[in-house]
KEBATOR-685609 format. One line per 3 residues: number of its first residue (from 1); their letters; for each residue x, z negated, y negated of N, C-alpha, C. Coordinates in steps of 0.1 Angstrom, whole numbers, plus 5000, padded with zeros to 4 digits. Layout:
NUM) a) X,Z,Y,X,Z,Y,X,Z,Y  ...
# end
This chain:
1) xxx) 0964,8369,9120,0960,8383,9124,0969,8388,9135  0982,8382,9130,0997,8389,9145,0990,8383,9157  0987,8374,9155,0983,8365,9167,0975,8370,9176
4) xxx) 0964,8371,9167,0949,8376,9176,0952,8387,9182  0959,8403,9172,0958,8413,9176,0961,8415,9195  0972,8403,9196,0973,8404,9214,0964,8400,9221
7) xxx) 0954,8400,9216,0938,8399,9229,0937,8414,9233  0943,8421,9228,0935,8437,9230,0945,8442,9239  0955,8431,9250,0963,8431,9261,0953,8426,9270
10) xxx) 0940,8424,9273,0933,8417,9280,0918,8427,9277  0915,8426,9292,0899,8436,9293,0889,8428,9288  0886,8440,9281,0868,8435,9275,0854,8438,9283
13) xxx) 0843,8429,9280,0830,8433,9285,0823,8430,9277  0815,8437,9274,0800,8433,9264,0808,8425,9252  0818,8431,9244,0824,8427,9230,0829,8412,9234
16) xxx) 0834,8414,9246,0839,8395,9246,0848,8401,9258  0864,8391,9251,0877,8393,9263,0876,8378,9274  0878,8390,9282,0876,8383,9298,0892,8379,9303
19) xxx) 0888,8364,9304,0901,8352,9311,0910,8355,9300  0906,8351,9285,0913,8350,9273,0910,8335,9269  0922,8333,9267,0926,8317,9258,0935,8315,9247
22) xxx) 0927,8306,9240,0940,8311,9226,0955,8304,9230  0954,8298,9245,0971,8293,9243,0980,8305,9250  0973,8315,9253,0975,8324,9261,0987,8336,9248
25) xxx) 0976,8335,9239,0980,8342,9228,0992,8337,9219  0993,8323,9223,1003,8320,9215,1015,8320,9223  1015,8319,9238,1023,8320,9243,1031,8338,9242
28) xxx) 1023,8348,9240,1026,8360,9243,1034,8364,9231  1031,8353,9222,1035,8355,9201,1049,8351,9202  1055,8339,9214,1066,8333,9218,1076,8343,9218
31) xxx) 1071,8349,9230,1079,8358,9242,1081,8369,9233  1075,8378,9226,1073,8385,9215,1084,8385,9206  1084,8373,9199,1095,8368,9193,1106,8369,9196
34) xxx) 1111,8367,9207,1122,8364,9218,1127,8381,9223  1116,8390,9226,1118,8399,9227,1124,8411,9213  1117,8408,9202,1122,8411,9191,1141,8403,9184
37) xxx) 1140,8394,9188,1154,8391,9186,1168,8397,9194  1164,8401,9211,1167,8400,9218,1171,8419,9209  1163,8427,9214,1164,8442,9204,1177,8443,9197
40) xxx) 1168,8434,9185,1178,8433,9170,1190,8431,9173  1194,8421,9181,1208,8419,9187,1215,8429,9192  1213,8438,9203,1213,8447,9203,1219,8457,9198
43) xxx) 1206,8461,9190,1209,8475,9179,1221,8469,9167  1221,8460,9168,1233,8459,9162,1246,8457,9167  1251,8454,9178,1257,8458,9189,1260,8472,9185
46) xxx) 1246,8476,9194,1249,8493,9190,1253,8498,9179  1250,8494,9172,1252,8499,9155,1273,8499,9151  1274,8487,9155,1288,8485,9155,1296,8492,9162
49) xxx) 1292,8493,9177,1301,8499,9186,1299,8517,9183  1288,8519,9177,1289,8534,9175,1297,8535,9164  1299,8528,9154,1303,8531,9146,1319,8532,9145
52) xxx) 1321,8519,9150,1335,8518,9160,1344,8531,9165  1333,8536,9174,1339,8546,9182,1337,8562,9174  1331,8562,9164,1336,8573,9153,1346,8567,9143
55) xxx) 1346,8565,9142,1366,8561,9131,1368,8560,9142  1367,8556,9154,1385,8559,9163,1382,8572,9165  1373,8581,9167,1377,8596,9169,1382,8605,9159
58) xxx) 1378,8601,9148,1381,8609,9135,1396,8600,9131  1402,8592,9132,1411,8587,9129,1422,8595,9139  1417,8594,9149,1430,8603,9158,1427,8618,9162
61) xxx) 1419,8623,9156,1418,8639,9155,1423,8644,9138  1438,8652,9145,1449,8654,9133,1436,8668,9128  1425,8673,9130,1422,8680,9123,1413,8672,9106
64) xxx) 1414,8661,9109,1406,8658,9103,1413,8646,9090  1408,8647,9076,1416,8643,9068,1412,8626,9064  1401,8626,9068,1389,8616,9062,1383,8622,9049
67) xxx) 1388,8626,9041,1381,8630,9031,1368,8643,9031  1381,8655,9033,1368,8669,9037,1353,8668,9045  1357,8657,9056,1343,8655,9065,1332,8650,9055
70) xxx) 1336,8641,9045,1325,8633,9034,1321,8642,9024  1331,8656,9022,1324,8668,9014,1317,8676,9024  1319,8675,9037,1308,8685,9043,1296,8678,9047
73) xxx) 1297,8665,9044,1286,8654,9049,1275,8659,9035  1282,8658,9026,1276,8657,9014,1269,8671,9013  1274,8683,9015,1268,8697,9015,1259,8697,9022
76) xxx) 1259,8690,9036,1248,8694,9043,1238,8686,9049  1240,8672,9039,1227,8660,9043,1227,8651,9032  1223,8661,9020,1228,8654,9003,1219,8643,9007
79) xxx) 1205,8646,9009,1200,8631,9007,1202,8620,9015  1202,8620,9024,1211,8613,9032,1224,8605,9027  1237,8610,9020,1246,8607,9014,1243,8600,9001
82) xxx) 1235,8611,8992,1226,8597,8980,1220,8586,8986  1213,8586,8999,1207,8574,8998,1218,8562,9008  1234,8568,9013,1242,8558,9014,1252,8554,9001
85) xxx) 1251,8559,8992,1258,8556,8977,1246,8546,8972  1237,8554,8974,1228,8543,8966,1227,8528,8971  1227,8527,8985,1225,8514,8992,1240,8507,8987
88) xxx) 1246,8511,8991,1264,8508,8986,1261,8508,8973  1255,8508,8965,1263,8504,8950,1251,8490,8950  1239,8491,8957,1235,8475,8955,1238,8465,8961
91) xxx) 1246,8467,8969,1253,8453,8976,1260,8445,8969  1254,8436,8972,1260,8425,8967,1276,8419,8968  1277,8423,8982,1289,8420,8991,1298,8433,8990
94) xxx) 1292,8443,8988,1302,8454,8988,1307,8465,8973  1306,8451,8964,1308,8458,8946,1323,8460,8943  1333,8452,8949,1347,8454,8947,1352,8464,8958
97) xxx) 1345,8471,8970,1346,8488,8975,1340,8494,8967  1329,8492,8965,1320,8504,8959,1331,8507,8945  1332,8500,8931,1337,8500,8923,1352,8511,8927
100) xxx) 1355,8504,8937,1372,8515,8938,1372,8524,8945  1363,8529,8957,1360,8541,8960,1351,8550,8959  1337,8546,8951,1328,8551,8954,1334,8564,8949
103) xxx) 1337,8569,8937,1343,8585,8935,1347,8594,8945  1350,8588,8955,1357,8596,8967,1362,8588,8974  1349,8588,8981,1353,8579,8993,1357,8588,9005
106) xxx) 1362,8581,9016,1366,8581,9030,1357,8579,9038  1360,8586,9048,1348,8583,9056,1346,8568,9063  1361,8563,9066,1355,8553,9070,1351,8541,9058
109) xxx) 1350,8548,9047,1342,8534,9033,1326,8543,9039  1324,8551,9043,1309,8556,9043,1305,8555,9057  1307,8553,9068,1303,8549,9079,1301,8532,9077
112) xxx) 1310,8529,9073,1311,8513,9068,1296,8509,9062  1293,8514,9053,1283,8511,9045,1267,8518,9051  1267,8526,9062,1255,8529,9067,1250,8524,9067
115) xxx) 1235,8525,9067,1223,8520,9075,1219,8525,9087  1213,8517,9096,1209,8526,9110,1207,8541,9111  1196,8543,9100,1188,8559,9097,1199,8570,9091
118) xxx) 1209,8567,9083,1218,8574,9079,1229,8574,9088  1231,8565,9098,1241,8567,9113,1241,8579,9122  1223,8576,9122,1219,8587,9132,1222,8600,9128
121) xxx) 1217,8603,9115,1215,8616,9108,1234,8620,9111  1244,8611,9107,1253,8611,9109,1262,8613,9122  1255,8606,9135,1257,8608,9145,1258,8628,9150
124) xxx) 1246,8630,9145,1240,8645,9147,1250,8654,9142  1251,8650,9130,1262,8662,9116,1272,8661,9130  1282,8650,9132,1295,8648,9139,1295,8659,9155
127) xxx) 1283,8653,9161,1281,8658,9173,1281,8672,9171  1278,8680,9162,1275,8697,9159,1288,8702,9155  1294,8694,9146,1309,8692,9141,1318,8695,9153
130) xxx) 1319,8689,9163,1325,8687,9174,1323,8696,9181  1315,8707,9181,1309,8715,9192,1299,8707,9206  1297,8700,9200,1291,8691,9209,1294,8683,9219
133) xxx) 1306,8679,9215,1311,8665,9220,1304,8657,9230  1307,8661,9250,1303,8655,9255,1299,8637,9255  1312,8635,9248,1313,8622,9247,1299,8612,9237
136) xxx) 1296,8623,9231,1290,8617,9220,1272,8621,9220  1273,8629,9234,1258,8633,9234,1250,8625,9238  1250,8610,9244,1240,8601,9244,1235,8598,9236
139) xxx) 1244,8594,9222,1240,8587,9210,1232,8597,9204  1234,8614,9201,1231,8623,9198,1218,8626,9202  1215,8623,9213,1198,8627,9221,1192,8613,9219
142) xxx) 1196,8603,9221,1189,8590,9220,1186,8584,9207  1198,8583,9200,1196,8574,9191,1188,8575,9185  1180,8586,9179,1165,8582,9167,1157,8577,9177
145) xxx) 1156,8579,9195,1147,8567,9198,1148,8552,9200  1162,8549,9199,1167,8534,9199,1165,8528,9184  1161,8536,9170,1162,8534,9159,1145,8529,9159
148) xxx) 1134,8533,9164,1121,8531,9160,1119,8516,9169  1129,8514,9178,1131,8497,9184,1137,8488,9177  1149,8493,9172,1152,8486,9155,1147,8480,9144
151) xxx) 1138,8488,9143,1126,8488,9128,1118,8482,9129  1112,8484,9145,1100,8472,9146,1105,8460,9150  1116,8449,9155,1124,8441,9154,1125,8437,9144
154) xxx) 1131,8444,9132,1137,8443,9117,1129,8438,9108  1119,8444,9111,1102,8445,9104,1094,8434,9110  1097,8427,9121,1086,8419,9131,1076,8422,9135
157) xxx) 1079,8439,9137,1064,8442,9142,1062,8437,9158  1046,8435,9163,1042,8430,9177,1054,8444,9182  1057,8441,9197,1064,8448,9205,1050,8451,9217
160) xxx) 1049,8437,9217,1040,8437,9231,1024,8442,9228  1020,8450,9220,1006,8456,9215,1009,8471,9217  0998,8477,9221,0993,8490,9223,1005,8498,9228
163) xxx) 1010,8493,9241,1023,8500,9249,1016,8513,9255  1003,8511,9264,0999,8522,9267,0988,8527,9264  0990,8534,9259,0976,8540,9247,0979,8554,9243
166) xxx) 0973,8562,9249,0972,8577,9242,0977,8584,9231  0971,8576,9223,0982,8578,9209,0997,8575,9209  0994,8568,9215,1012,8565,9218,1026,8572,9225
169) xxx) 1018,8584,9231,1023,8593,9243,1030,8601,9230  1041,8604,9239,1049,8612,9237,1054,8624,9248  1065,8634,9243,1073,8642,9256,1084,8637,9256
172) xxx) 1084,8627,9267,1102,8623,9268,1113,8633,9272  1125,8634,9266,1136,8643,9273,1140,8640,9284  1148,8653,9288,1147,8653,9304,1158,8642,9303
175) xxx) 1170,8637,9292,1176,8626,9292,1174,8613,9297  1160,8612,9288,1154,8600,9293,1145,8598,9305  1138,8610,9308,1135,8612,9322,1146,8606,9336
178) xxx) 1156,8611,9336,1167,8614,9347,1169,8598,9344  1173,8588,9333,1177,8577,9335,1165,8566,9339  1154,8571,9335,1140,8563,9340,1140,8563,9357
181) xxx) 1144,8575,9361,1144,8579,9379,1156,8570,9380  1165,8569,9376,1180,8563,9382,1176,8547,9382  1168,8545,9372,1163,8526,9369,1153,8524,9376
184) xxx) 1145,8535,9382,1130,8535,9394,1119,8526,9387  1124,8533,9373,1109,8534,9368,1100,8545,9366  1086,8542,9371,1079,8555,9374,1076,8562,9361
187) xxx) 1084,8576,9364,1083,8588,9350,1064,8586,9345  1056,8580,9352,1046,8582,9340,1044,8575,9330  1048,8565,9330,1052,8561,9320,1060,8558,9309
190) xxx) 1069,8568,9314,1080,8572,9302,1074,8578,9289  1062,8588,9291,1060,8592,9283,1052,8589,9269  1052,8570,9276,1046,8562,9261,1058,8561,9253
193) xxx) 1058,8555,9242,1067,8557,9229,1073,8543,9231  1069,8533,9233,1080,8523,9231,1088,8519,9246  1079,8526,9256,1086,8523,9268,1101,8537,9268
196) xxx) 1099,8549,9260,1109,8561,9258,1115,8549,9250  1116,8545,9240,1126,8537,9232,1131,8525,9238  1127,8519,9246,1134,8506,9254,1142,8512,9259
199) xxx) 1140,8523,9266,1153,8527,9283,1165,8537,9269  1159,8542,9257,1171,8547,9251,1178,8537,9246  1172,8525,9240,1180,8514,9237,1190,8506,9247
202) xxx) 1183,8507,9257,1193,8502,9267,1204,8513,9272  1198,8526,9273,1209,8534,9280,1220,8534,9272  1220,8535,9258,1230,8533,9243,1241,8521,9245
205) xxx) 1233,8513,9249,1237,8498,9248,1248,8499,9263  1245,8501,9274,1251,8509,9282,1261,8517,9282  1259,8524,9275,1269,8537,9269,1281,8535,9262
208) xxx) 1282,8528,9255,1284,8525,9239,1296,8509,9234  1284,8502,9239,1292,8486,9240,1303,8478,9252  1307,8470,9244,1319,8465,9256,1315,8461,9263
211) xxx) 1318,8457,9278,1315,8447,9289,1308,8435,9284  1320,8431,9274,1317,8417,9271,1307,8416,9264  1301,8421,9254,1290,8423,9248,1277,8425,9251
214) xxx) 1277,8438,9267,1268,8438,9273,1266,8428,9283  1272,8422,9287,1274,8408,9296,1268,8396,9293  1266,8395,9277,1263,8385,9268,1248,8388,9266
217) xxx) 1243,8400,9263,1231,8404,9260,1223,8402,9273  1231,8408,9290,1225,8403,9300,1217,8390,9302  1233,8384,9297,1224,8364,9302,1211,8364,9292
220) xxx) 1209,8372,9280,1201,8365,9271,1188,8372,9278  1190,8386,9283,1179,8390,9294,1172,8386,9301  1185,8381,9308,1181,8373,9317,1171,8360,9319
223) xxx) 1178,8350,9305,1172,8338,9300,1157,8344,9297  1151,8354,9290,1140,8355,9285,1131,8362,9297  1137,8367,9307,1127,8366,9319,1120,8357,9325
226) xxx) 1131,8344,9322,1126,8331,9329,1117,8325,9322  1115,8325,9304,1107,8322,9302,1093,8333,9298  1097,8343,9301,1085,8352,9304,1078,8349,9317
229) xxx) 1079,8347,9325,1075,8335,9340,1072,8324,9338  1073,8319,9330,1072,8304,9330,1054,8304,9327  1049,8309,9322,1034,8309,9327,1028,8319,9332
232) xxx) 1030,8328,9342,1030,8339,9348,1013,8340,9350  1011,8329,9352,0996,8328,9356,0990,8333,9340  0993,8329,9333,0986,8332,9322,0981,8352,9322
235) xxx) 0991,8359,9324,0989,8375,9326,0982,8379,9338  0975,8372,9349,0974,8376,9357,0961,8389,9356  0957,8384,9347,0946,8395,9342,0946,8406,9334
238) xxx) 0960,8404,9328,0965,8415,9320,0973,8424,9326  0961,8439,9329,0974,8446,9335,0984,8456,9327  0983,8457,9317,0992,8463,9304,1005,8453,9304
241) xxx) 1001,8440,9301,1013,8432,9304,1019,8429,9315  1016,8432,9323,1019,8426,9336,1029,8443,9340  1026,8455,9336,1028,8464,9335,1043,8468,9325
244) xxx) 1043,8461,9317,1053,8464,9305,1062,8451,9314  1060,8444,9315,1069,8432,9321,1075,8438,9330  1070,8442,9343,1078,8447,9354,1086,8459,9351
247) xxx) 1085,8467,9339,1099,8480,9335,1106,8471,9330  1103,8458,9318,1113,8453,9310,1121,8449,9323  1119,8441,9337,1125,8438,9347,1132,8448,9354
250) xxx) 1131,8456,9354,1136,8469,9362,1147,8476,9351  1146,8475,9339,1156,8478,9325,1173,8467,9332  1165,8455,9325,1174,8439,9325,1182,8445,9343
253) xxx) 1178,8445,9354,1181,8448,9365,1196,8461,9364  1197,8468,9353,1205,8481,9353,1212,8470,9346  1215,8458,9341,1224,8462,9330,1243,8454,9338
# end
């Protein structure tokens, strides 16, 4: 069913897709794949280096105790904090922390144990915390859209299906606006949903991670352009793909 759904990247006439081949579709399932790994890598990347760079802020700001921030976390995004206690006590890997701090933890035992979704929400608390911490306002405006590129990666959902589609529109921020202009990609179609979440994932990734990290993810970029070309002829009739390819090229190009 994953497979087939990518015919609906290719124009129809009279209930039958025109210059479709099923090696066409398997090839797209490839690249797809390749695309979803490439993400996940990524956001995990991001996931670390954001996390990174809160314990080093809260560690060297004498206002801050590690403890009180985890009672104001707790006041003002209980569920949130139940559902990082909860994740943290079923680890498997994390039962000799959990066991000795869960009573009062630290913040860095509860950043430690996040999940993506409770980063962000956490991202937010900190950044409001801070008075709004220049430093920290990319992750603050982007990250819930680098998170919905996460999920579908994590999840293996298609990447490459229904990029531009009406339902899919959104209002991008002027954030993501201004970096789409700076990458010369054309603002109209920012305002689809996974092309708003590619340029926030990359601008994060950008932002956020080391040289060497982003340097690494480059070549892998790099590498999956070539074999996104490698049957080029196959898209020549697809203009959604042929369309989503040339931003993913124009992204890869900034990094």
């Amino acid at each position: 069913y994953k497979l087939t759904s990518y015919r609906l990247n290719w124009p129809k006439s009279n209930n039958k897709y025109l210059h479709l081949d099923f090696a066409y579709l398997q090839d797209i399932a490839i690249i797809d794949m390749h695309l979803r790994y490439l993400f996940l890598e990524m956001s995990l990347d991001l996931e670390h280096s954001i996390k990174s760079y809160l314990i080093s802020k809260i560690t060297e700001d004498p206002q801050e105790d590690g403890y009180t921030i985890v009672e104001d976390f707790k006041h003002s995004h209980i569920d949130t904090f139940n559902i990082v206690i909860k994740d943290w006590s079923r680890s498997k890997y994390k039962r000799e922390s959990y066991a000795k701090r869960h009573d009062e933890p630290a913040i860095w035992n509860l950043i430690e144990v996040m999940n993506f979704g409770s980063l962000s929400i956490f991202v937010d608390f900190y950044y409001a915390r801070k008075n709004q911490m220049k430093s920290l306002k990319p992750a603050h405006t982007l990250i819930k859209f680098s998170k919905n590129i996460r999920n579908a990666a994590a999840h293996n959902s298609p990447l490459l299906l229904n990029i531009f589609t009406t339902s899919h529109a959104i209002d991008p921020s002027q954030s993501i606006l201004s970096t789409a202009s700076k990458w010369n990609i054309p603002l109209k179609y920012v305002k689809y949903q996974k092309i708003n979440d590619l340029i926030a994932l990359f601008k994060l990734h950008n932002t956020y991670c080391s040289k060497e990290l982003h340097a690494g993810k480059k070549l892998a970029a790099l590498s999956l352009i070539e074999r996104m070309n490698r049957n080029a002829n196959y898209y020549r009739h697809s203009s959604q793909l042929l369309r989503a390819y040339s931003i993913f090229y124009k992204i890869v190009d900034t990094m």
